[in-house]
C-alpha positions as CSV (number, residue, x, y, z in Angstrom):
1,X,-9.3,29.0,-5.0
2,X,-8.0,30.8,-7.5
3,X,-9.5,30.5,-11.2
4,X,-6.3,29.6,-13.2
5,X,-4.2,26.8,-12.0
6,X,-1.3,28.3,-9.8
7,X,2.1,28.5,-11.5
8,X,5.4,29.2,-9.3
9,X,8.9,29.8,-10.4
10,X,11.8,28.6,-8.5
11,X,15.0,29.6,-9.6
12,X,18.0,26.9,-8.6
13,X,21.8,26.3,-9.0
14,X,22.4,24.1,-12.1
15,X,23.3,20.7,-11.7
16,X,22.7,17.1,-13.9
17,X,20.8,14.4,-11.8
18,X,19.1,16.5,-8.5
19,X,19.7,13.8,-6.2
20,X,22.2,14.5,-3.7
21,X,25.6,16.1,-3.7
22,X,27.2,16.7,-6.7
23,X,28.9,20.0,-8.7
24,X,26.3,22.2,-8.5
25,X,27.1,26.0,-10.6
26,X,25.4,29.5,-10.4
27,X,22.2,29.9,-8.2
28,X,23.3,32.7,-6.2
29,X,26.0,34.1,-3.5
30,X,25.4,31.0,-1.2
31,X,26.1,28.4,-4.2
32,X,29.0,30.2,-5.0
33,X,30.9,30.8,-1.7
34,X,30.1,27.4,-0.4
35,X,29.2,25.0,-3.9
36,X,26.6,23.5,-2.3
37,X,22.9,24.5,-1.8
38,X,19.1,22.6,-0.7
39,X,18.0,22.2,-4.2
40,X,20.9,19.7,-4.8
41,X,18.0,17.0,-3.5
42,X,14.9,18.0,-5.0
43,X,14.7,15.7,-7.9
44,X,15.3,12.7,-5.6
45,X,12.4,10.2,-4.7
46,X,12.0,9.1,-1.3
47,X,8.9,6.6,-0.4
48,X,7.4,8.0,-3.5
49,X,7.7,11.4,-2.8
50,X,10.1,14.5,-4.1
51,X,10.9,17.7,-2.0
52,X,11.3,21.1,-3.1
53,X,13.7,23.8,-2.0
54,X,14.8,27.3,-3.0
55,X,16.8,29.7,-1.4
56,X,14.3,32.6,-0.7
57,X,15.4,36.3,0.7
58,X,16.1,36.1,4.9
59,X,14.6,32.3,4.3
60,X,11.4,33.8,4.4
61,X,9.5,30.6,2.4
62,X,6.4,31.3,0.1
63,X,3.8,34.0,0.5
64,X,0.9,31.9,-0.7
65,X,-1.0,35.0,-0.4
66,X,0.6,35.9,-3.9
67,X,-1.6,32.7,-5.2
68,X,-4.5,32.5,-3.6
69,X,-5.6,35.6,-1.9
70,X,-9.3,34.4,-0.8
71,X,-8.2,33.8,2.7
72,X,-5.6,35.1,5.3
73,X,-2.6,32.5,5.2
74,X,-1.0,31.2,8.8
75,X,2.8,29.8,9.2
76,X,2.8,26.6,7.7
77,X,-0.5,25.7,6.2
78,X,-0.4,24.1,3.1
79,X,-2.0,24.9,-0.2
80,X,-2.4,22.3,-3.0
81,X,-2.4,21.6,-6.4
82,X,0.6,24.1,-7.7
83,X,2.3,23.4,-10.5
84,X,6.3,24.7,-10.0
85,X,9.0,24.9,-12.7
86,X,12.6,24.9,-11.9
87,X,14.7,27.0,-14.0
88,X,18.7,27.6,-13.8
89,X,21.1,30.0,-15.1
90,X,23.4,27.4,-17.7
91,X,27.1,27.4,-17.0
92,X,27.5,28.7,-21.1
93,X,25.0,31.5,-20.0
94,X,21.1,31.9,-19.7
95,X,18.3,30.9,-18.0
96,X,17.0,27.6,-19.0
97,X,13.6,25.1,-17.9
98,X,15.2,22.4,-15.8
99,X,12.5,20.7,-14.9
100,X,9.1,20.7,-12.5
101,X,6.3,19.3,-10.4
102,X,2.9,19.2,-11.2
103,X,0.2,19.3,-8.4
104,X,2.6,19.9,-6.0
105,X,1.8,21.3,-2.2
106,X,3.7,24.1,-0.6
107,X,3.7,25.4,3.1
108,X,3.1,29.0,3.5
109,X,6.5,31.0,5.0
110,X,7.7,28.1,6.7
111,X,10.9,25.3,5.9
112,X,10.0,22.0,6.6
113,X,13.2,19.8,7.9
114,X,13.5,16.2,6.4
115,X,16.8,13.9,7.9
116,X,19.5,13.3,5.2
117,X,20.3,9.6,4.0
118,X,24.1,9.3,5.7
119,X,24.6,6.3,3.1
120,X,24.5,8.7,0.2
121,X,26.2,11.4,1.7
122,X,23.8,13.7,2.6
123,X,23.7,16.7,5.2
124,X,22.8,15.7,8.3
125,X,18.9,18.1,8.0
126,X,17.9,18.6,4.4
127,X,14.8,21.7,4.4
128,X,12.6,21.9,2.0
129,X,9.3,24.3,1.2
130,X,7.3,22.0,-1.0
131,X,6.6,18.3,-1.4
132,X,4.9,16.5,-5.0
133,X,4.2,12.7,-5.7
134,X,7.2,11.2,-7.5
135,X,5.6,10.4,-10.3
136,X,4.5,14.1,-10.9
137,X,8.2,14.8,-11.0
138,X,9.7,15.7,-14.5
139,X,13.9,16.6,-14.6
140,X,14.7,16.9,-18.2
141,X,17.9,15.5,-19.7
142,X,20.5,17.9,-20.6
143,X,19.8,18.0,-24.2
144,X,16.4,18.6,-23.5
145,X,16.7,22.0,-21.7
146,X,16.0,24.4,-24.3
147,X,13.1,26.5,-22.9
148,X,14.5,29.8,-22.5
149,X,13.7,31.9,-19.9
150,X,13.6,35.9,-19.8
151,X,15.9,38.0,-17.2
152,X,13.8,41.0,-16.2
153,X,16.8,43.2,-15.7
154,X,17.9,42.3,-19.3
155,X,14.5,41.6,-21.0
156,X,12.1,43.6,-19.4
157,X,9.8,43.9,-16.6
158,X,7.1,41.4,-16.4
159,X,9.5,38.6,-16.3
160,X,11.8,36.6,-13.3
161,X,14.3,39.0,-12.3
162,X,16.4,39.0,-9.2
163,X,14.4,37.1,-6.5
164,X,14.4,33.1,-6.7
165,X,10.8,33.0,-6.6
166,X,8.5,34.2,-9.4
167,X,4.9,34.1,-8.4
168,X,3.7,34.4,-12.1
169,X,1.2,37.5,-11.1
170,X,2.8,40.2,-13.2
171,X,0.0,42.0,-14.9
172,X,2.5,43.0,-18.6
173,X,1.1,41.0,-21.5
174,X,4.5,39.8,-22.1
175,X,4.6,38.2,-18.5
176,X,0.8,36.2,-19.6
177,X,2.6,35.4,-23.0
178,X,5.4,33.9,-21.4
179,X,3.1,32.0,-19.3
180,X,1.0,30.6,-21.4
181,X,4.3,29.5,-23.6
182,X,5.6,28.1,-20.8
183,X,2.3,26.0,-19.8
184,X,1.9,24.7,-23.5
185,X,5.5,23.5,-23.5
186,X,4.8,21.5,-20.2
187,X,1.5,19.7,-21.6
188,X,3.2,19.6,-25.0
189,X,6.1,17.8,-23.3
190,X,4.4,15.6,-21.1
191,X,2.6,13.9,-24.0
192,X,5.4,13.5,-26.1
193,X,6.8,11.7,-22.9
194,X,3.7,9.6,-22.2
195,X,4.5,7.9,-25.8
196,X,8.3,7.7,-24.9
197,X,10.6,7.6,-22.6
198,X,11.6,11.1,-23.2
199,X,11.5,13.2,-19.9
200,X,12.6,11.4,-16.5
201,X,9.0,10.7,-14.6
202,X,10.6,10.0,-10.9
203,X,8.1,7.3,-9.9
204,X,5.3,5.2,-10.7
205,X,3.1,3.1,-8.3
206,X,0.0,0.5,-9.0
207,X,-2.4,0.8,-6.5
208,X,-2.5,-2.8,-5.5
209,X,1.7,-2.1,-4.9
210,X,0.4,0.7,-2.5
211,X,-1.6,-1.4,-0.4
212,X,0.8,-4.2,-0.2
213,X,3.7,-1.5,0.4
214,X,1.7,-0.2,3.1
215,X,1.1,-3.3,4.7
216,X,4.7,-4.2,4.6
217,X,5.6,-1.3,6.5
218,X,2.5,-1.5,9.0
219,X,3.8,-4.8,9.7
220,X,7.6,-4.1,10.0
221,X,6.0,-0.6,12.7
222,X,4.5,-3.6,14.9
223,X,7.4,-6.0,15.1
224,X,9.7,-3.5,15.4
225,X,8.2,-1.4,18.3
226,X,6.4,-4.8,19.8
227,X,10.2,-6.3,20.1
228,X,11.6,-3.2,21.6
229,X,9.2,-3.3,24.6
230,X,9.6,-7.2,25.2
231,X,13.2,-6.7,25.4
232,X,12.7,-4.5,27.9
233,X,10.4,-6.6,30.0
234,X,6.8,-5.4,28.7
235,X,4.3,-7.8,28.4
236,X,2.6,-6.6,24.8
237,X,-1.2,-6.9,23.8
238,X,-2.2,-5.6,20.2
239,X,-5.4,-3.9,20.2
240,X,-5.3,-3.3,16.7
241,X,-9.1,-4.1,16.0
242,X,-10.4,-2.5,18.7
243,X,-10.6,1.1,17.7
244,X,-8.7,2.8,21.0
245,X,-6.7,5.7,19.4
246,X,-3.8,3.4,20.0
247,X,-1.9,-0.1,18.1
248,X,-0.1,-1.9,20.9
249,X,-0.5,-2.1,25.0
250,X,3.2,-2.8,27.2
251,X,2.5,-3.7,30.4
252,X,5.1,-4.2,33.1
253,X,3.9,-4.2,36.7
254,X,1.8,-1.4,37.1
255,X,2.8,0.5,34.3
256,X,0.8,0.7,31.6
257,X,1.6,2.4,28.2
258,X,-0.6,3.0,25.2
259,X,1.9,2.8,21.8
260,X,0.4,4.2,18.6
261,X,3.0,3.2,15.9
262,X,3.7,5.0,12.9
263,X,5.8,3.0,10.4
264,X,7.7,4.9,7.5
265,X,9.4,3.6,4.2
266,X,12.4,6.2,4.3
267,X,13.1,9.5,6.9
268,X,11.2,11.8,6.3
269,X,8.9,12.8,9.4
270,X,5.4,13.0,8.0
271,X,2.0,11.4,9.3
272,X,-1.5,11.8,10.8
273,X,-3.2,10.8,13.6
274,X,-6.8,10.1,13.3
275,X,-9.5,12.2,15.5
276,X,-9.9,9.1,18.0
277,X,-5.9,9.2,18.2
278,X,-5.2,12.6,18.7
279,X,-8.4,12.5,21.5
280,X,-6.7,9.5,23.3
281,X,-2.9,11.1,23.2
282,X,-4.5,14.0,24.6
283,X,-6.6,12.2,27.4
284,X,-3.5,10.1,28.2
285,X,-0.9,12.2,27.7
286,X,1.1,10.3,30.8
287,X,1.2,6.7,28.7
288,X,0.9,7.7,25.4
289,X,3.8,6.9,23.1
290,X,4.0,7.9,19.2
291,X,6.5,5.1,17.9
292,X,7.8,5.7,15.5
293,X,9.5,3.8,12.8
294,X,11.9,5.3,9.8
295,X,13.1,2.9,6.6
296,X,10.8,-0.1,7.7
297,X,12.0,-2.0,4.9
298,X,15.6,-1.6,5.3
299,X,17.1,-1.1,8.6
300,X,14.1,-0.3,10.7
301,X,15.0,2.7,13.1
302,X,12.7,3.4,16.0
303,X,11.9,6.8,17.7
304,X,9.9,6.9,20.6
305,X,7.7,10.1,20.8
306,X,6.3,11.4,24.2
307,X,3.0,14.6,23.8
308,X,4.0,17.7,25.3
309,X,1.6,20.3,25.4
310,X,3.0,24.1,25.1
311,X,0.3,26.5,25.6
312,X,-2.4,25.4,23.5
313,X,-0.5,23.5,21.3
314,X,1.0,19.8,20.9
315,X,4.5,18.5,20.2
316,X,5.9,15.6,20.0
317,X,9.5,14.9,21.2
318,X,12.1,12.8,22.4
319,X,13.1,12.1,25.9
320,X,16.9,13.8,24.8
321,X,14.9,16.2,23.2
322,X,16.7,15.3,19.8
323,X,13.9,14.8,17.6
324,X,10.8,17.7,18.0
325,X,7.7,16.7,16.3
326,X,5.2,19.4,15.7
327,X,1.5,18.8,15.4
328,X,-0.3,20.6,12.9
329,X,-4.2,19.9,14.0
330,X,-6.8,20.4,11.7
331,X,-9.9,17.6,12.6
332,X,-7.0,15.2,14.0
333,X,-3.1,15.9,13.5
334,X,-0.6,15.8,10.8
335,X,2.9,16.1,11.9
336,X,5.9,16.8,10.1
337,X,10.0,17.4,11.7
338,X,11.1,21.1,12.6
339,X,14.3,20.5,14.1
């Protein structure tokens, strides 16, 4: 890892609130042909969590070779602990401080896809390059984006300039300055805000809420995918307890299938399978079923997954072949939506 804490840049279209479609100004030729662009979501919570997005050159992503170059970097591994501060060019001119995550996670040259809410709105895919707890989520108020930032082209090399990214590795003294401004505004601000209510903290959990949250949703996974199969004339067991890679057993005749369910509090696509699971899906590939289960709370929506296996690798997909799951293995599986 690299000595300093990582710093990104990401420059965005303007826009007030972040959280779905609204006027958005500037940002580039795609904001402005089309008024629109990804970034229009990345201040809004969703089961606790905020997604990043910035238009980057032939959607190439982030080189996280530029932070951390200790290691050769594959397609979609993640890197953790970045801090990432979103700036805009104001609609009276300049380039202000928006806002910005702290310890946030980012996938190396690769766009994660996340479904859109089609109550608010949203596009029917959203993508996004980087994901940060809620409550490590800051969007200033209007009045309170005064941080100016420096236009290469106009104030000198060492700073942003045209890309949308700024990696923060320029070697001028003015670009270190400007970091280290930068830095001590962030920790300056954040604890003026822990004794107010000045900057907009996205989210805030207790961990006793966790665990009862994600027992709520565990529970809602079960009944939802356990009265799926009974209306269809399974007879269902829950093997829960007994530690076989898999939650519920439907058995109708002679068929047998092995349902590992996977509950979720809003869309986004995102969970693990444990070592024992990830064995077992493997080993049973025939009669395993990944169920899964979006807004658990709400209007419970089920997807059932079936394991395909493409060369050496595993996906998960639908029988329509609507819904692709990748499976990113490391000692089990995390997984995460690509189309």
């Amino acid at each position: 890892m690299p000595a300093k804490k990582p710093l990104l840049m990401f420059r965005v279209g303007y826009m007030l609130q972040y959280d779905g479609i609204a006027e958005i100004k500037g940002g580039g030729s795609h904001i402005e042909k089309h008024g629109e662009g990804g970034e229009m979501w990345n201040f809004r919570p969703e089961s606790g969590r905020c997604y990043g997005y910035v238009m980057t050159r032939h959607f190439s992503g982030i080189d996280l070779s530029r932070i951390d170059g200790s290691k050769s970097w594959h397609e979609n591994e993640e890197l953790e602990g970045i801090d990432i501060v979103f700036f805009a060019k104001k609609p009276e001119g300049g380039q202000t401080v928006i806002g910005w995550y702290k310890n946030a996670t980012v996938f190396h040259k690769v766009y994660r896809k996340r479904r859109g809410m089609k109550t608010h709105g949203d596009w029917e895919k959203l993508d996004y390059l980087c994901e940060v707890d809620a409550e490590n989520a800051v969007l200033l108020d209007e009045s309170d984006r005064t941080f100016e930032v420096p236009y290469a082209p106009v104030h000198g090399k060492g700073y942003p300039g045209h890309s949308n990214v700024w990696y923060g590795d320029a070697k001028e003294p003015r670009s270190q300055d400007f970091l280290k401004d930068l830095s001590n505004y962030i920790d300056q601000y954040s604890k003026a805000a822990d004794k107010s209510s000045g900057a907009c903290k996205l989210g805030s959990r207790s961990s006793q809420y966790d665990q009862e949250l994600i027992s709520n949703i565990e529970k809602a996974a079960i009944r939802t995918t356990w009265d799926h199969y009974e209306s269809l004339g399974y007879k269902l067991t829950s093997v829960e307890k007994d530690n076989r890679g898999w939650d519920l057993e439907a058995l109708k005749g002679v068929e047998l299938l092995r349902l590992e369910v996977k509950g979720h509090l809003g869309n986004v696509v995102q969970f693990e399978l444990t070592p024992n699971e990830y064995m077992q899906m493997q080993g049973n590939a025939f009669s395993y079923r990944v169920c899964m289960v979006r807004t658990c709370l709400s209007t419970p929506e089920l997807t059932i997954l079936f394991p395909k296996k493409i060369g050496q690798d595993w996906m998960l997909e639908t029988s329509d072949l609507k819904v692709r799951v990748q499976l990113s293995e490391k000692i089990a599986a995390k997984a995460y939506e690509v189309i």
